[in-house]
Each structure stands twice: as C-alpha cells, then as structure tokens.
C-alpha positions in Angstrom: -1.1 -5.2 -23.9 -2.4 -2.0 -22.3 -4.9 -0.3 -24.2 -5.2 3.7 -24.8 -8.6 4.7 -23.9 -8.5 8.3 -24.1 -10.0 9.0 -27.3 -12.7 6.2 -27.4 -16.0 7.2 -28.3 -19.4 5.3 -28.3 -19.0 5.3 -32.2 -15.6 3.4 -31.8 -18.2 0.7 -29.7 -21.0 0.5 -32.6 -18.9 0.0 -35.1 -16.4 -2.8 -33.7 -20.1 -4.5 -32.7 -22.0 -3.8 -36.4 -24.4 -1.8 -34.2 -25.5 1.6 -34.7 -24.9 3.8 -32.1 -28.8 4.3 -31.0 -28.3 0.8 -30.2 -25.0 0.5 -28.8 -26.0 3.2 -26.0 -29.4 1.3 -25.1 -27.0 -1.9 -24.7 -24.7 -0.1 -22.3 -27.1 1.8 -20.3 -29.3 -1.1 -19.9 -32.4 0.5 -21.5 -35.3 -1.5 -23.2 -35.3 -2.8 -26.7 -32.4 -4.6 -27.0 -31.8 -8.2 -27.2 -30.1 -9.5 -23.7 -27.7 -11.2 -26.4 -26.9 -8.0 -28.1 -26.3 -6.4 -25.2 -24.2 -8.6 -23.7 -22.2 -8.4 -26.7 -22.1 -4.7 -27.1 -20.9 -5.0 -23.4 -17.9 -7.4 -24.5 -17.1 -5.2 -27.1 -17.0 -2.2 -24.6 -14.7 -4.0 -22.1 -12.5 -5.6 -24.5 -11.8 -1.8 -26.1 -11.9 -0.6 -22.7 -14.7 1.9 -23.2 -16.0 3.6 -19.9 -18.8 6.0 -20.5 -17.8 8.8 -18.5 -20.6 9.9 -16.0 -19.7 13.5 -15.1 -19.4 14.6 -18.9 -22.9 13.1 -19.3 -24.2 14.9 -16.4 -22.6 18.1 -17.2 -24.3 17.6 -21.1 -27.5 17.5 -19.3 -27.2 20.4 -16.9 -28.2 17.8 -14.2 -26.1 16.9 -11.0 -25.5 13.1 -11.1 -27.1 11.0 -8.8 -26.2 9.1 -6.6 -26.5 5.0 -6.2 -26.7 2.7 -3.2 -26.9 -0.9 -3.0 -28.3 -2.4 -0.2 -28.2 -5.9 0.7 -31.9 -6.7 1.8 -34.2 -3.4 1.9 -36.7 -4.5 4.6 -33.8 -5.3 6.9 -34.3 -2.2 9.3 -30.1 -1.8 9.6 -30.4 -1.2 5.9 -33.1 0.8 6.1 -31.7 3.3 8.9 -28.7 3.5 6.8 -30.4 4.4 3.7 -32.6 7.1 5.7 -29.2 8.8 6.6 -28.2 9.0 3.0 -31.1 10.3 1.8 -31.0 13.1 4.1 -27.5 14.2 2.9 -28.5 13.5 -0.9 -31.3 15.5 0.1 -29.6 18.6 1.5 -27.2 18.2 -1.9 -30.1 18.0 -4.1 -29.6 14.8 -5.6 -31.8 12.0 -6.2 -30.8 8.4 -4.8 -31.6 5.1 -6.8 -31.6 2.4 -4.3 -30.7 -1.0 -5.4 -31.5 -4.2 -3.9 -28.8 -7.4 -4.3 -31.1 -10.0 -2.2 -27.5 -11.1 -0.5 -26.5 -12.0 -3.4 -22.7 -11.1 -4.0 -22.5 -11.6 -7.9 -25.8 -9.5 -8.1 -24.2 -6.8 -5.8 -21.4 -6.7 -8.8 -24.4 -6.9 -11.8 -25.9 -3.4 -9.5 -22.9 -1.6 -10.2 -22.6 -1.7 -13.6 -26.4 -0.7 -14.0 -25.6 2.8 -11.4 -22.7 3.3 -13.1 -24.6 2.5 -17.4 -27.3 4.8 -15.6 -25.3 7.6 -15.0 -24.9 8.1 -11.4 -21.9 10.3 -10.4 -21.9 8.2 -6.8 -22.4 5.0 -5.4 -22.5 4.2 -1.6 -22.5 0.4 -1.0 -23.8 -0.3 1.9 -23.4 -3.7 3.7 -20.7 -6.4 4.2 -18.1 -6.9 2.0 -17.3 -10.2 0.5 -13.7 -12.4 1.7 -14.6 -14.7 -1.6 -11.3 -13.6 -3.8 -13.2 -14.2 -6.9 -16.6 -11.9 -5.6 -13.8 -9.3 -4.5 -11.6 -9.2 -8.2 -15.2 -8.6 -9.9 -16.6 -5.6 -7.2 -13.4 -4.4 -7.8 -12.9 -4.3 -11.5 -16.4 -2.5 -11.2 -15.3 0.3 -8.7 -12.0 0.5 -10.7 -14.0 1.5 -14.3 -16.5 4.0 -12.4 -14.0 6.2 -10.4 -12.1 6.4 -13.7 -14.4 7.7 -15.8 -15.4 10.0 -12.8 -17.2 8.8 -10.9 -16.7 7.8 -7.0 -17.5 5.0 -4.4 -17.2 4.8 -0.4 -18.8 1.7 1.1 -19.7 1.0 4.6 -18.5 -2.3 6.2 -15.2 -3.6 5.9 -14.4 -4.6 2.5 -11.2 -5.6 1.7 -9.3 -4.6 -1.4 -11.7 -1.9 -2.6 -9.5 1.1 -1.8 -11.8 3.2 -1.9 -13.0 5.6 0.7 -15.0 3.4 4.0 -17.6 4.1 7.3 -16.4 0.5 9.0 -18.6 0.1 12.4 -16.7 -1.3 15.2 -17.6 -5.1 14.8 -15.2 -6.8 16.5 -15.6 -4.3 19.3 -19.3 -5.2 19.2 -18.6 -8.8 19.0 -16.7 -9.1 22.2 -18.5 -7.0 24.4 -22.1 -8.8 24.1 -19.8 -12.4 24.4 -18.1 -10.6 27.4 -21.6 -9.8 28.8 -22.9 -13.0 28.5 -20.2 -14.4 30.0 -19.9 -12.1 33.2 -23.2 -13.1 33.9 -21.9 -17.1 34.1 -23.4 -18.6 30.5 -20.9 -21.2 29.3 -23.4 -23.2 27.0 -23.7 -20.4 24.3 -25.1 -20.9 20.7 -24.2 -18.6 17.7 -27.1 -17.9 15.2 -24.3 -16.2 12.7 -25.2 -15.6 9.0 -22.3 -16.8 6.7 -18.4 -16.4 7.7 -18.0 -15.4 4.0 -18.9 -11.9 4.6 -16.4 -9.6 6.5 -19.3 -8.5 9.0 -19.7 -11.9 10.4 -15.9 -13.0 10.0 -15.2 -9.8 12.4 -18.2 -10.6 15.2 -17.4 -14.0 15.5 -13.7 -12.3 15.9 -14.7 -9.9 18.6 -16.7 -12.9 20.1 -13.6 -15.4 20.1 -11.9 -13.0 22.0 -14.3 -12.5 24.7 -14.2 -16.3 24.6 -10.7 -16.6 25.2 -10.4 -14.3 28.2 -12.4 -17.5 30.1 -10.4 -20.1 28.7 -12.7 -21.1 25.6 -12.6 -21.2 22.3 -15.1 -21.2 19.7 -14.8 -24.5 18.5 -16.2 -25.3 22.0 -19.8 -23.5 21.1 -22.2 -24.6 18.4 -22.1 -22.2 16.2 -25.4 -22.2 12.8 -25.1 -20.6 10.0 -28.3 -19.5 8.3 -29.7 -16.3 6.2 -28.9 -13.3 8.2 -32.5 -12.4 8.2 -35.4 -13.2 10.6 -36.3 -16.5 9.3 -32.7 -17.8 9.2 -32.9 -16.5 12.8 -35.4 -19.0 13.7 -33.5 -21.7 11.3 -31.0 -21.0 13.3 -32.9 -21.3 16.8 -34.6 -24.5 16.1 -31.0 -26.1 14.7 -29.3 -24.6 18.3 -32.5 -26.2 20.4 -32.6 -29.3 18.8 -29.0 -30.3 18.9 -27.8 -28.5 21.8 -31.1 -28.2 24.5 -28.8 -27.1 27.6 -27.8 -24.1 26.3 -28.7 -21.4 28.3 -28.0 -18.2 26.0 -28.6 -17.9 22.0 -26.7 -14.7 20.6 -27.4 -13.4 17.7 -25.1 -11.7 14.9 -27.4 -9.2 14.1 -31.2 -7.9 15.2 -33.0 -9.7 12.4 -31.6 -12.9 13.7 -32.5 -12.1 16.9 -36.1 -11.9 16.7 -36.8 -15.1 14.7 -34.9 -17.0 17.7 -37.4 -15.1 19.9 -40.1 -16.4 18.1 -38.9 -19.8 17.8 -38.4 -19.4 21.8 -41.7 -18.6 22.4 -43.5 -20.8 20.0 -41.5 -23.6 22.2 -42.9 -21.4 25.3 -39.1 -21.2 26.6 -39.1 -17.8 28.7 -36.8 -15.2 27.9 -34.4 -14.6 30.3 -35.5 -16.7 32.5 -34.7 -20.4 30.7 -32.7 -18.9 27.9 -31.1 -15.7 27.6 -30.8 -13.4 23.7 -28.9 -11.2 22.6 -29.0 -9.5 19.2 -26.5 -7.1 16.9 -27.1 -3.6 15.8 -29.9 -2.2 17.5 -32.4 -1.8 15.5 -35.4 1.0 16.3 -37.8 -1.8 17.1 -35.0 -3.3 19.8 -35.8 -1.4 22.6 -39.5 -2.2 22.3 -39.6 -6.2 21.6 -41.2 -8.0 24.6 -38.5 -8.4 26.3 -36.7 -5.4 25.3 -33.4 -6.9 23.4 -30.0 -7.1 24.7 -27.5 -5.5 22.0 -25.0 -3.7 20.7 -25.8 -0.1 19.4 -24.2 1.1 16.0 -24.9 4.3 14.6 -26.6 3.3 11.3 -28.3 6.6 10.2 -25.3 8.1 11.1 -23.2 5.7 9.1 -24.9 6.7 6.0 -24.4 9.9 6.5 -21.0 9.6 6.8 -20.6 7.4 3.5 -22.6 10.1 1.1 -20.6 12.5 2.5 -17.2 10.9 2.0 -18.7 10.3 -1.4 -19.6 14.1 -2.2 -15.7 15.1 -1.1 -13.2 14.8 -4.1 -11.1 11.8 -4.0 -8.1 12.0 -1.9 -4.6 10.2 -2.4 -5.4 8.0 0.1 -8.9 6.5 0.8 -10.4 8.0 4.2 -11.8 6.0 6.8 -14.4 6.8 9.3 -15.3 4.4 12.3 -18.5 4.4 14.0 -18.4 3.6 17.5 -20.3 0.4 18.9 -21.9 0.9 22.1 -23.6 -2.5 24.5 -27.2 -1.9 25.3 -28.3 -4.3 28.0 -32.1 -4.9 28.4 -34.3 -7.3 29.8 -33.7 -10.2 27.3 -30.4 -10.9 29.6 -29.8 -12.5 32.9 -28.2 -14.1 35.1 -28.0 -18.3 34.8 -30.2 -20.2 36.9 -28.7 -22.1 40.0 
C-alpha cells in the first residue's frame, strides 16, 4: 500500500515512536544523546511512515545554503584526494562548505554515509568512487539516493554506477584498460600478471574489460593470464606482487589497476632487487601526481581527477533535469620509463 507523505511532520514520528520530538530529531539526525537502540527505532518508525526530512526547507529555516556531502572511498588514496581537491574548489567558488566522508571500501558503510549527509542536512552529495555490481549493495544506495532527491535534495556520482539514475562524470575505463594492455603488448609481453582490486566494483569490472579486449586483438584471453585480486590500495599492491611472483616467476610485466597498486608491486620488486624495466615491466592506473616522479617514472593511464570533481559538484549545483546528464572524462596513456621492451 502506497503511503501519502505529504503532510508528515516530525511530530507524526515522536508520537508513533512514544518519543518526544527533541528526541526523535536527535535520532534522525544522528546527534548525541540517544540510545543507538532508540535511534534505530525512531529510524524504523521514520521509514515505515515514510518520513523524509526535507533538507532545503531546513536550510532555507536557517538562512544557510546547504552543504554539500562527498563520500570517498579511501581518503589517503591520492585519486580520491585529487578529486576531492576539484570539488572543493567549486564548493568553494559557491560558498558552501563540504563534509567529506570516508567508507574505508566498504559498500554497506558507503550506504550508512548517506543517510548521515542526508540526517545532517546537506542539500548535495557527490559520491565519488566505484559503484557496486552486488544487486543487494545497489537496491540499498539506491533506496538512499531515492529518499534525498525527494525531499530535495540532489546526487551525481563519479564512476559508473549502475541503476542510480542520477546525474554521472564516468572516466573512460575501458578505454584506459585497453590501451596500457595494448601497450604492453606492442612491446612483445605475453606473460602478463593483473594486480586488480575486486571484479565487484564497476571500476575494475570495466579495466579488466578494456584489458580483455586488448587481449583479444593478439589472440588471448584472460583466462590465459593470472590475474590477483587484493585491496586496491598500496599494500594489496604488494599482496598482489608477491602472489603474481610466487606462482607465476616468468612473467615479464605486472599491470596494475590503479596507481596505489602500482607502487606496492614496485616495492615488492625491488625488495626482491628485480629491476624495473629491465626484468619486469609496470604499469599503473590513473596517474596519480606522484607518477611521474616514482623511480622509474610510472607507465599509466592519465584521467582527469581534479577535473572530474569539478564536473560532479557542478552537475550537482544545476537543477535536476528529466533525464540524468552524463559527462565523460577522457583517458589519456602516459608511457614512462617503468616500460620496455622484453628481453631476447
């Protein structure tokens, strides 16, 4: 049975819980002094009446522009932290503050971060980072972005995430993914390992896409390389390394689905004191500031990050249109000296 939410108030809320309504707003906003058990059951109460505090009538109460929300996946990860650098410059020229949130990879916490923007009043949210392919990760972020854009609110997200509908920066990844395969291949590497992080999220699903397709060009297939999944980070880079080395020691190239990855199978090269390009070439994903300046300089592909947040806040500050935009940003290869040619 539909429910008519229209003329529900917070009072409606406290009352249906035996709360007063003091309480019942700390519950839903998440503030201190509340039980987590009588918050989770003011919340219950909320979403069963289908209560949605509306975020641009609170703002406009206040006299305050909303602000804005984005959800990161790992804050020290420099892609994250170019993209959020792009944001802040637009929030900045908009005067609004940005409330960055941190979901440690974590899918269900990504979910439990937008429902503390949108119970803190934010009148945005930029979600930056991969989106799920689990269908039960993507009914939940989706339930979410439904109940915030209705009561006002609006969402674009960066990376490919599928079912959202809402307005998207999406970098070329399968581009990306084919032309550092292609490289490596042109220059004759056929024993190839794949440090990817997990073929759950949309990112990875798409380079290992772009990859399979360079792949197939020369007559391979994917199947035919070993391919590790690990955190997509600089230590499950080196996880990654030391699983590739161990199991498959005649590979001659190790490429790596994203930057972070990259340097941890540096280390892990070096600590084994295999030289880089000369035993074993790298590549990496992203190009990261430090890229260029790694010793040797890193083989990758180049997406516009700050410029990707940019793009998302501003999508975000535009009213919603009947049909979600979509922006791409444009992958470009960067070959440096982690590359060569295969020996004999």
């Amino acid at each position: 049975m539909r429910k008519h939410t229209a003329g529900l108030r917070l009072i409606d809320v406290a009352e249906r819980a035996g709360v007063s309504i003091a309480t019942a707003s700390r519950a839903l906003s998440g503030a201190t002094g509340v039980s987590e058990a009588l918050a989770e059951r003011v919340r219950a109460v909320a979403a069963d009446l289908g209560y949605v505090a509306n975020v641009h009538a609170r703002s406009l109460a206040s006299g305050a522009s909303p602000g804005i929300g984005l959800v990161v996946h790992e804050i020290g990860d420099p892609y994250f932290a170019e993209i959020a650098s792009g944001v802040l410059e637009v929030a900045g020229g908009a005067g609004r503050m940005v409330q960055i949130c941190h979901t440690g990879r974590d899918p269900y916490a990504e979910v439990a971060q937008l429902r503390a923007l949108a119970a803190a009043g934010v009148g945005i949210i930029v979600v930056a980072g991969s989106g799920h392919l689990d269908r039960g990760v993507q009914a939940q972020m989706k339930a979410q972005v439904q109940s915030f854009e209705a009561a006002g609110g609006r969402v674009a997200v960066i990376g490919r995430h599928p079912q959202l509908g809402v307005d998207a920066v999406v970098p070329e990844n399968v581009e990306g993914g084919q032309a550092i395969a292609e490289h490596l291949l042109e220059l004759g590497h056929r024993r190839i390992g794949v440090a990817s992080g997990s073929r759950q999220l949309a990112t990875m699903a798409d380079r290992l896409s772009g990859v399979e397709q360079a792949l197939g060009e020369y007559g391979l297939v994917l199947d035919d390389l070993p391919v590790v999944e690990a955190e997509f980070t600089l230590e499950g880079g080196k996880e990654a390394a030391r699983r590739i080395l161990d199991q498959h020691p005649d590979v001659t190239a190790i490429l790596a689905l994203n930057d972070d990855m990259a340097v941890g199978v540096l280390s892990v090269l070096g600590e084994r004191g295999i030289a880089v390009p000369g035993e074993v070439s790298v590549t990496g994903f992203d190009d990261v500031t430090v890229a260029g300046h790694l010793s040797p300089a890193l083989t990758t592909v180049h997406l516009p990050m700050k410029e990707m947040g940019r793009q998302a806040l501003e999508l975000a500050l535009l009213p919603r249109a009947t049909r979600p935009r979509r922006r791409t940003a444009e992958q470009r290869l960067m070959v440096r000296a982690s590359t060569a040619g295969v020996r004999g």
